[in-house]
C-alpha positions as CSV (number, residue, x, y, z in Angstrom):
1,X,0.0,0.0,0.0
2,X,1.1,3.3,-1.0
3,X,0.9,5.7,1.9
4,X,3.3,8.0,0.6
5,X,1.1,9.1,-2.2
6,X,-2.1,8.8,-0.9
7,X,-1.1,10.8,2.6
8,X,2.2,12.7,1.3
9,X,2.3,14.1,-2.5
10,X,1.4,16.8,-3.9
11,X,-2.3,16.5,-4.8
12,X,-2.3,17.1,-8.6
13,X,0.7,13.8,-8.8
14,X,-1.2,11.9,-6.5
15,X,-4.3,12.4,-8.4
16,X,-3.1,12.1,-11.7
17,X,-1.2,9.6,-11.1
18,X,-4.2,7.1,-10.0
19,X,-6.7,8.8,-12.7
20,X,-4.2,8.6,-15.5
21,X,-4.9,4.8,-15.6
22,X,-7.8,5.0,-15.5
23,X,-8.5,7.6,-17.8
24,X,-6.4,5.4,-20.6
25,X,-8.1,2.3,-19.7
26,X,-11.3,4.4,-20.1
27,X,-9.8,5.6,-23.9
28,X,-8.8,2.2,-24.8
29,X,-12.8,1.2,-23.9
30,X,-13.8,4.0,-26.2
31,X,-11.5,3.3,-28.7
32,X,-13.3,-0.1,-29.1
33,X,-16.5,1.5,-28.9
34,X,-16.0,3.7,-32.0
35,X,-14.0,0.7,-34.1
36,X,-17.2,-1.5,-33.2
37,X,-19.4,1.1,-34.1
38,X,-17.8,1.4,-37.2
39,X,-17.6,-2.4,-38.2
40,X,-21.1,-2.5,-37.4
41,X,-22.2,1.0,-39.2
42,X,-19.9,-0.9,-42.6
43,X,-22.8,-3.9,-42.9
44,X,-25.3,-0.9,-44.2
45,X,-28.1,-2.3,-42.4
46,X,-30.1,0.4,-40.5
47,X,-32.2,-2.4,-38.6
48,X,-29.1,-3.9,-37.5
49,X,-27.6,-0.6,-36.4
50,X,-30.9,-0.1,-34.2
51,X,-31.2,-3.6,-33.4
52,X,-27.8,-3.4,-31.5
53,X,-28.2,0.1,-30.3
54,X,-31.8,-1.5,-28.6
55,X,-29.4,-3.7,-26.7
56,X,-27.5,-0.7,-24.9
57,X,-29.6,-0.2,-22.1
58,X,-28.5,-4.1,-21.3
59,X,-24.6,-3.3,-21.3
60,X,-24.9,-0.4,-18.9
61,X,-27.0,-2.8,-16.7
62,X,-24.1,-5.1,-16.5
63,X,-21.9,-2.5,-15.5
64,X,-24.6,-1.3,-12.4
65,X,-24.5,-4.8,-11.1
66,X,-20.8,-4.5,-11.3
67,X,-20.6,-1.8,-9.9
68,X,-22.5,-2.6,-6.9
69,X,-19.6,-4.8,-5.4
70,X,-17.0,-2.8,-7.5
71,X,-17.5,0.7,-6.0
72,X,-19.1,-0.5,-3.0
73,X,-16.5,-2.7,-2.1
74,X,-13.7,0.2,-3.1
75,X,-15.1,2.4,-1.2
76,X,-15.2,0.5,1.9
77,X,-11.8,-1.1,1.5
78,X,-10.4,2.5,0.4
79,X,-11.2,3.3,3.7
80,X,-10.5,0.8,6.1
81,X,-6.8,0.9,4.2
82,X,-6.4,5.0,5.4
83,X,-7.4,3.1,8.9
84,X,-5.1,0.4,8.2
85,X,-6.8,-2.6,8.6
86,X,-6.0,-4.8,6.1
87,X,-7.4,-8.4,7.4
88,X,-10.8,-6.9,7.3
89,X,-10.1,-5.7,4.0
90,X,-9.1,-9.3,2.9
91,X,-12.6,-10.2,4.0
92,X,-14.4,-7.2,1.8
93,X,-12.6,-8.3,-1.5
94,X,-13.4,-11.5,-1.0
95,X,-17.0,-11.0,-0.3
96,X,-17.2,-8.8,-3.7
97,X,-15.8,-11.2,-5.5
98,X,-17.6,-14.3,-5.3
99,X,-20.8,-12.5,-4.8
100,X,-20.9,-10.9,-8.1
101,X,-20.1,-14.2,-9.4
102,X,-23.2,-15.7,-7.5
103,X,-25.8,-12.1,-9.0
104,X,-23.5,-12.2,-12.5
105,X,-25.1,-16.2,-12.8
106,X,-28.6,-15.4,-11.3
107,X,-29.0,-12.7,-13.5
108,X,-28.3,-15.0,-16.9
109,X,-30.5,-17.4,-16.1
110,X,-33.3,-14.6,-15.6
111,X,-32.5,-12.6,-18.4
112,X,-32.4,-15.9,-20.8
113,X,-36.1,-17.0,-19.4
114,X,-37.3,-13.5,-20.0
115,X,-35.7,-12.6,-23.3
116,X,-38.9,-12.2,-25.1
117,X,-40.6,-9.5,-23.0
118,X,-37.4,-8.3,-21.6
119,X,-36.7,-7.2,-25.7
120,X,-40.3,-5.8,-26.4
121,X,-39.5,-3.6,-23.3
122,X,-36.4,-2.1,-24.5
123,X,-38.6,-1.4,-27.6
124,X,-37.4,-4.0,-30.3
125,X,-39.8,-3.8,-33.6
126,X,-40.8,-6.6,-36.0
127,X,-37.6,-4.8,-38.1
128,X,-35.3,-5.0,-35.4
129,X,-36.3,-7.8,-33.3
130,X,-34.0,-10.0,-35.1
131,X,-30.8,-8.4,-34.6
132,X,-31.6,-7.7,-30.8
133,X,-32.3,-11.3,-30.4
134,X,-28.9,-11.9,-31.6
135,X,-27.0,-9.8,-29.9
136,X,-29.2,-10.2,-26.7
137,X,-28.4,-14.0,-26.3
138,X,-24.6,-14.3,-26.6
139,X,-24.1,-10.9,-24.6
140,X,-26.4,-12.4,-22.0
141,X,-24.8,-15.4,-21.9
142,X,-21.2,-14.0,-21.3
143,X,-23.2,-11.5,-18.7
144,X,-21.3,-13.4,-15.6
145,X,-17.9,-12.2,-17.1
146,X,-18.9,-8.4,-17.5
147,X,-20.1,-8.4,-13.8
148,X,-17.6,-9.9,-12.8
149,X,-14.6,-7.3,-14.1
150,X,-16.1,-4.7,-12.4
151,X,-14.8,-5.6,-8.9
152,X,-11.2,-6.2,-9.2
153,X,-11.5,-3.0,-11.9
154,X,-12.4,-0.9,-9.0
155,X,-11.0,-2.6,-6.2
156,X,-7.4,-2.9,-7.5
157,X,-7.5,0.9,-7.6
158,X,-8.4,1.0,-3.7
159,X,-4.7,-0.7,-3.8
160,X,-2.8,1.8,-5.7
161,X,-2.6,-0.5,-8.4
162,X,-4.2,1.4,-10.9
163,X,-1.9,0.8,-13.8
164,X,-3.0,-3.1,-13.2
165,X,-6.1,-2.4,-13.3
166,X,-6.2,-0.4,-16.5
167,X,-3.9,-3.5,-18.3
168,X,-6.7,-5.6,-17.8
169,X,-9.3,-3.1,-19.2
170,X,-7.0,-2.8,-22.4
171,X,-6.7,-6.3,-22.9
172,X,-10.1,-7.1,-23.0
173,X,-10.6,-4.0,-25.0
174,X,-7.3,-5.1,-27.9
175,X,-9.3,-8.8,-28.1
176,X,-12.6,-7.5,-28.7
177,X,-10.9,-5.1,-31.4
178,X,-9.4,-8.1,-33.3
179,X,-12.1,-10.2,-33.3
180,X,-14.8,-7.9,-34.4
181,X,-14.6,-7.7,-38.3
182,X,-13.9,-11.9,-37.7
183,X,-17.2,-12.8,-36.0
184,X,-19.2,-9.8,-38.1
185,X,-17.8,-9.9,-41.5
186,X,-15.4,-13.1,-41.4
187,X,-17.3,-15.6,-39.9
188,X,-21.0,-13.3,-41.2
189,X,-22.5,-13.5,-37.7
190,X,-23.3,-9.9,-37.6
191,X,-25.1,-8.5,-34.7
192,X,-24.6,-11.8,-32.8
193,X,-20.5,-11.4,-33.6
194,X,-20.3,-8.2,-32.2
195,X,-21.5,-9.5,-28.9
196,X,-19.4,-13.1,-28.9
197,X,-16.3,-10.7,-29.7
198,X,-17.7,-8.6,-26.7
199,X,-18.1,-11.3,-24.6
200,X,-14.4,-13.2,-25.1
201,X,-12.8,-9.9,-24.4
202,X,-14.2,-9.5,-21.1
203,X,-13.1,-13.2,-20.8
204,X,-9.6,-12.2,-21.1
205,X,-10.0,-9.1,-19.0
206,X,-11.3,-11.5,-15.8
207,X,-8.7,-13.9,-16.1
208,X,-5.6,-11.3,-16.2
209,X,-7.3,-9.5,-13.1
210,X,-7.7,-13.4,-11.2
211,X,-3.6,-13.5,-12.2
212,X,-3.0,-10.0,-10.7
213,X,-5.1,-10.8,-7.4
214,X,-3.0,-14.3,-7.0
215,X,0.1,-13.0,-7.7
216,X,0.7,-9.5,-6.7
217,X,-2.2,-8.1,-4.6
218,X,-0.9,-7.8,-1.3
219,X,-4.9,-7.1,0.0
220,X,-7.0,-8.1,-2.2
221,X,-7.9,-12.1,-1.9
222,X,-9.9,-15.1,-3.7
223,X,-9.6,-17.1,-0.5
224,X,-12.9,-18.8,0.0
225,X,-12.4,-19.3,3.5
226,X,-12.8,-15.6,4.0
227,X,-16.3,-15.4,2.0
228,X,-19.3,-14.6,4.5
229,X,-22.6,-13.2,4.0
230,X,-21.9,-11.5,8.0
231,X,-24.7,-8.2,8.1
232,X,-21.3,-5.8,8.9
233,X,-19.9,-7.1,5.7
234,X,-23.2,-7.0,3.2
235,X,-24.3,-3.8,4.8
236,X,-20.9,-1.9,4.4
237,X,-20.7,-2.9,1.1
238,X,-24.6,-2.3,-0.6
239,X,-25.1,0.6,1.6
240,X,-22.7,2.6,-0.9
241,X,-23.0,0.0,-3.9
242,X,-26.5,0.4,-4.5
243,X,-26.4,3.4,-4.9
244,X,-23.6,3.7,-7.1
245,X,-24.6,0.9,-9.7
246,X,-27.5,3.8,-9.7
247,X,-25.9,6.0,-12.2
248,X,-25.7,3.6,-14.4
249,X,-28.9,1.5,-14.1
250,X,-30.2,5.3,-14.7
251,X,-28.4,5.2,-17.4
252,X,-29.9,2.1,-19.0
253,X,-33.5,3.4,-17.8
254,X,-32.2,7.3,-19.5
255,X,-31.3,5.2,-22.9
256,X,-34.6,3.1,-23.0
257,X,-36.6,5.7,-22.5
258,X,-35.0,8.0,-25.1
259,X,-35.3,5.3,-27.8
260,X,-38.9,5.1,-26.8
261,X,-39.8,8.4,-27.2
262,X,-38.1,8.5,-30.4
263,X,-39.9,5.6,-31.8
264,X,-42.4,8.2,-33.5
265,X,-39.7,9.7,-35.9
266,X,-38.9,6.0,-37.0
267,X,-36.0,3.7,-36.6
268,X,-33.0,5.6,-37.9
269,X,-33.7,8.1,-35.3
270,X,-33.1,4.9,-32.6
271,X,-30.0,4.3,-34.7
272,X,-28.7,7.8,-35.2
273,X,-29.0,8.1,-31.7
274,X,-27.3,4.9,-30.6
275,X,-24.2,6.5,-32.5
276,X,-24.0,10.0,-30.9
277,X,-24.4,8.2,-27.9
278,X,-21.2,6.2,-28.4
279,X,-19.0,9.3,-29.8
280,X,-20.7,11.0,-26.8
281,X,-18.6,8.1,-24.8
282,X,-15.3,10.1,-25.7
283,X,-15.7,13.0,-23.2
284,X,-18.3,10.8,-20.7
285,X,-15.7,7.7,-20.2
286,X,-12.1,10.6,-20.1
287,X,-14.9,12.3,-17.2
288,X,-15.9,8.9,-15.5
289,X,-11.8,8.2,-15.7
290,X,-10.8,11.4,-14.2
291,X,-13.7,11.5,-11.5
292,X,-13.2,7.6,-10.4
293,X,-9.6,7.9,-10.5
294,X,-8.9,10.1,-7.7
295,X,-12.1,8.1,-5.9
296,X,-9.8,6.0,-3.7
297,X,-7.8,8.9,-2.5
298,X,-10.8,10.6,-1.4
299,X,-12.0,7.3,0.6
300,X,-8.3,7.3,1.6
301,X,-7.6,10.9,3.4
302,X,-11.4,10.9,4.6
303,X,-10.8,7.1,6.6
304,X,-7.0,8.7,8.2
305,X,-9.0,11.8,9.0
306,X,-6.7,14.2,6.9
307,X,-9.3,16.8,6.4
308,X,-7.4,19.7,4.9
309,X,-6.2,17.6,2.0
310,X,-9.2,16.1,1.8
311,X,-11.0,18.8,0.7
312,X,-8.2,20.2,-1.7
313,X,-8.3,17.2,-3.7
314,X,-12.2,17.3,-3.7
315,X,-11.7,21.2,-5.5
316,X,-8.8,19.6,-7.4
317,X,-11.0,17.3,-9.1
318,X,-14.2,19.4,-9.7
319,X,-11.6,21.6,-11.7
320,X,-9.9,19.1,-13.3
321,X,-12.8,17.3,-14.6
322,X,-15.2,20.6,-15.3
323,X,-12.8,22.2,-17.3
324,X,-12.4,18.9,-19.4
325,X,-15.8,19.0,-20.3
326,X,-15.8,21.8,-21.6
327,X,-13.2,21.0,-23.6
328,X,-14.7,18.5,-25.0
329,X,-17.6,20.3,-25.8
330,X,-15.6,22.5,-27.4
331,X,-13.7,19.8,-30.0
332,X,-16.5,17.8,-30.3
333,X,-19.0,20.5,-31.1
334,X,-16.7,22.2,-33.9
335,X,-15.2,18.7,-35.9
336,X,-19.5,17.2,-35.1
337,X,-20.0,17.2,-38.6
338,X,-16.7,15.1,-39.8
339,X,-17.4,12.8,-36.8
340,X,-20.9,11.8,-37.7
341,X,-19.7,11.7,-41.5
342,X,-17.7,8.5,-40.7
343,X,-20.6,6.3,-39.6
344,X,-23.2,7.6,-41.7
345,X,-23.4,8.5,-45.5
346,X,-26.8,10.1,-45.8
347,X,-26.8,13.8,-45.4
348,X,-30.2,14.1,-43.8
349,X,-29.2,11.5,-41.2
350,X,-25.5,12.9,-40.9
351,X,-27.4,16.5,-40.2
352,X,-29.4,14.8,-37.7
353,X,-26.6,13.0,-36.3
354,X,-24.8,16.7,-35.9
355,X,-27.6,18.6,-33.8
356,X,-28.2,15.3,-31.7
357,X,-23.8,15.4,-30.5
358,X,-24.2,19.1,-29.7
359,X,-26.9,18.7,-27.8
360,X,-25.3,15.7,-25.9
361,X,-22.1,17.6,-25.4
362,X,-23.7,20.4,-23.7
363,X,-24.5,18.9,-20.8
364,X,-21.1,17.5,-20.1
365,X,-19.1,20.2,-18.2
366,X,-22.2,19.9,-15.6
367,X,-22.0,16.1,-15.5
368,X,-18.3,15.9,-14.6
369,X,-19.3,18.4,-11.4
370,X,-21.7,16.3,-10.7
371,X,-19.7,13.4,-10.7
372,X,-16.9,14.3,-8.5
373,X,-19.8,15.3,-6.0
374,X,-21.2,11.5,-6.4
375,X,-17.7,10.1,-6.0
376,X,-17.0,12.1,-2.6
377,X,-20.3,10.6,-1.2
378,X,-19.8,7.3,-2.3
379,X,-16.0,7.7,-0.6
380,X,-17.3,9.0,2.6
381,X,-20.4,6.2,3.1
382,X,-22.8,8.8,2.3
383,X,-25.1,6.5,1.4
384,X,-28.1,8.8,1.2
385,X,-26.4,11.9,-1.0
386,X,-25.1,9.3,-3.1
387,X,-28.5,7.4,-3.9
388,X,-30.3,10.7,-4.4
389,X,-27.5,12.5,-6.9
390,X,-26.9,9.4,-8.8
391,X,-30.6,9.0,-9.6
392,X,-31.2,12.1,-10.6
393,X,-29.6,13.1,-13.9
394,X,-31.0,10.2,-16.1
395,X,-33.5,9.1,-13.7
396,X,-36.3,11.0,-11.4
397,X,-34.6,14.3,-13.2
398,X,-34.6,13.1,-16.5
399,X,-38.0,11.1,-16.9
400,X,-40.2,14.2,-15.9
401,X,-37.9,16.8,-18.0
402,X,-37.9,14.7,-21.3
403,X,-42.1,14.1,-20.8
404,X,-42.6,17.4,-20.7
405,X,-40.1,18.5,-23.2
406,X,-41.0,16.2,-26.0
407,X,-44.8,17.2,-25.2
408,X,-44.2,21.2,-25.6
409,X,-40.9,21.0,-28.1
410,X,-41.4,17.1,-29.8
411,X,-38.3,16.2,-31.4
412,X,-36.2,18.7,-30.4
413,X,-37.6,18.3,-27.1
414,X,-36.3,14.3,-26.9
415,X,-32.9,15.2,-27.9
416,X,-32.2,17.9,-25.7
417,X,-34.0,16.8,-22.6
418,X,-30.3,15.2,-21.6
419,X,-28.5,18.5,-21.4
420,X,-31.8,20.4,-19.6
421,X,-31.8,17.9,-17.0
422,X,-27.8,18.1,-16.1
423,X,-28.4,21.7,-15.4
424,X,-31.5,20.5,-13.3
425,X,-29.1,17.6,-11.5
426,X,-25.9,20.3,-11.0
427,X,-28.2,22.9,-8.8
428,X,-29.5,19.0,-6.7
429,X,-26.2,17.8,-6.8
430,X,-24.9,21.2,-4.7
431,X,-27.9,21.3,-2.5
432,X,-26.5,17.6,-1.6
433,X,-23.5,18.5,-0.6
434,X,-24.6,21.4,1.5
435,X,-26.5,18.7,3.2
436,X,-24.2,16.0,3.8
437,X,-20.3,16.7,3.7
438,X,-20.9,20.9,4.2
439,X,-18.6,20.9,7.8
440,X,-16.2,17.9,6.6
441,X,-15.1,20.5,3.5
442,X,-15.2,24.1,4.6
443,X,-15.2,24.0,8.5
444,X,-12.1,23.3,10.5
């Protein structure tokens, strides 16, 4: 364990240096995100495109249950490391670990039984049914492995070993890069090769993080023998993983709901959409890096009761991360038309493409704020500030502000509901924090 950088350097090293990883791990992820988007944009076939982009929703519902015993379990091993008690942080890990294996198995089962409904829900048609069916099953199937890779992603980090943790990310990531055009063009599976090419990467990813655990953690731990389902342990860890997995299971609800209100302008809005959303990914998952990153040095200083630096790397980061957002907003906004032109060809869909990105990007300077604000709860055990702010932008935020604005505004309502409710979440999100961590910040 590090305690040197976490208690000692200056903050902007010690923060970049455990965000950096993460932030590259994050660009490797988007990388693959754009290159499948591409593959998949190459077959021509708009009901695939929408097919997949139906399937979204799923993904970030993977990563929720994931996160649930990922950020959970990192933020109470984050602290119990600035306390330094490492047997009972043995004992966390291990409880993450082979409890998301126990959900990630539960959850395929009931997601294979229930495909049918579970697909008209997320608003397949009899055009796209096909293709979501496809991809549905084999990423379904591989579910375990996704949920899975979100613990010892997070918890390595609690560590200090956040170049470790970012290997494994870019493994997976390299894999499911190779073996896209083979599954979707080589082997013609299409929509159901883009998720078995998914699926094998996250493969690899879970077995280098097993090899890192075995071989080089120092607290981390497979060790059945330390497994228990004791109420210290299960409450520690859901009373902040619940409500983390929130932002994205909001995410999944914010991305079903969208496609449904879009279903009235027709199905190459869904897919339009499902695109932006994915170049979108480029200033979201650098954000998510840069927030996350420096999570376990909050958890860290906040446990050892070092309350001065505490709250300068809590300013560090709302800095860091804001102005990077707008940065991207910036870029993104000026080079939206050359962006869009690489996945689409028609110019009515690539103009559409264009004024759906801006509209995206606006919103992201607020979202990184709120972010770092969601990370600070989730390191201090704020349970409560955490749950509320993370189901706010894409969830009890989002769902009133897009009824109303695609009732009074219609289209242009649906795709700008997303940046109306981030200015909506930023003014809750400070509220929040006024609430819970006001005197841990400003007061000595």
């Amino acid at each position: 364990m590090e305690n040197e950088l976490f208690e000692k350097a200056p903050i902007p090293k010690a923060y970049m240096k455990m965000a950096l990883p993460v932030v590259m791990g994050m660009i490797v992820t988007l990388v693959y995100n754009l290159v499948d988007t591409y593959f998949i944009a190459l077959t021509g076939n708009t009901n695939l495109i929408a097919g997949i982009s139906i399937c979204a929703p799923l993904f970030t519902l993977l990563l929720a249950i994931g996160d649930i015993f990922g950020l959970g379990g990192s933020s109470v091993i984050s602290r119990l490391l600035g306390a330094h008690n490492l047997d009972e942080a043995k004992k966390k890990s291990a409880f993450c670990f082979y409890t998301a294996i126990i959900v990630g198995v539960i959850f395929t089962v009931f997601m294979l039984l229930f495909s049918r409904q579970i697909l008209n829900i997320l608003g397949a048609t009899e055009q796209t049914y096909e293709y979501a069916a496809q991809y549905y099953f084999f990423l379904i199937l591989g579910s375990a492995f996704v949920i899975f890779s979100l613990v010892p992603t997070n918890l390595l980090r609690s560590e200090g070993m956040a170049m470790e943790a970012m290997t494994g990310s870019v493994l997976g990531t390299v894999v499911n890069i190779i073996l896209d055009p083979v599954f979707i063009f080589g082997l013609r599976l299409g929509a159901a090769g883009a998720a078995i090419a998914t699926v094998i990467g996250y493969i690899s990813t879970c077995a280098f993080y097993v090899y890192c655990i075995c071989k080089k953690s120092k607290v981390l731990s497979l060790d059945l023998k330390l497994f228990s389902f004791d109420a210290a342990t299960v409450a520690g860890v859901l009373s902040i993983g619940l409500p983390s997995s929130i932002t994205n299971l909001m995410q999944t609800i914010g991305i079903t709901v969208t496609n449904r209100f879009l279903q009235p302008y027709g199905d190459e809005s869904i897919a339009i959409m499902g695109i932006v959303l994915k170049i979108v990914n480029i200033s979201l998952l650098v954000i998510i890096g840069l927030s996350f990153g420096g999570q376990p040095l909050i958890g860290y200083n906040y446990g050892a009761g070092l309350k001065d630096r505490f709250k300068k790397i809590i300013g560090f980061g709302m800095a860091l991360t804001g102005l990077t957002g707008v940065g991207f907003l910036v870029i993104l906004s000026l080079f939206a038309n050359a962006i869009i032109s690489r996945f689409l060809t028609d110019p009515e869909m690539i103009s559409s493409g264009v004024t759906m990105l801006r509209f995206q990007l606006l919103g992201a300077p607020f979202m990184a704020v709120c972010l770092i604000i969601i990370c600070t709860f989730q390191s201090t055990g704020k349970a409560t500030g955490a749950f509320i702010l993370s189901a706010c932008r894409q969830g009890i935020v989002f769902l009133p502000v897009i009824v109303i604005l695609s009732k009074t505004m219609g289209y242009t309502g649906v795709i700008t509901a997303q940046f109306a409710s981030d200015i909506v979440t930023t003014v809750v999100a400070f509220i929040l924090l006024r609430i819970f961590l006001w005197n841990d910040i400003f007061e000595k």
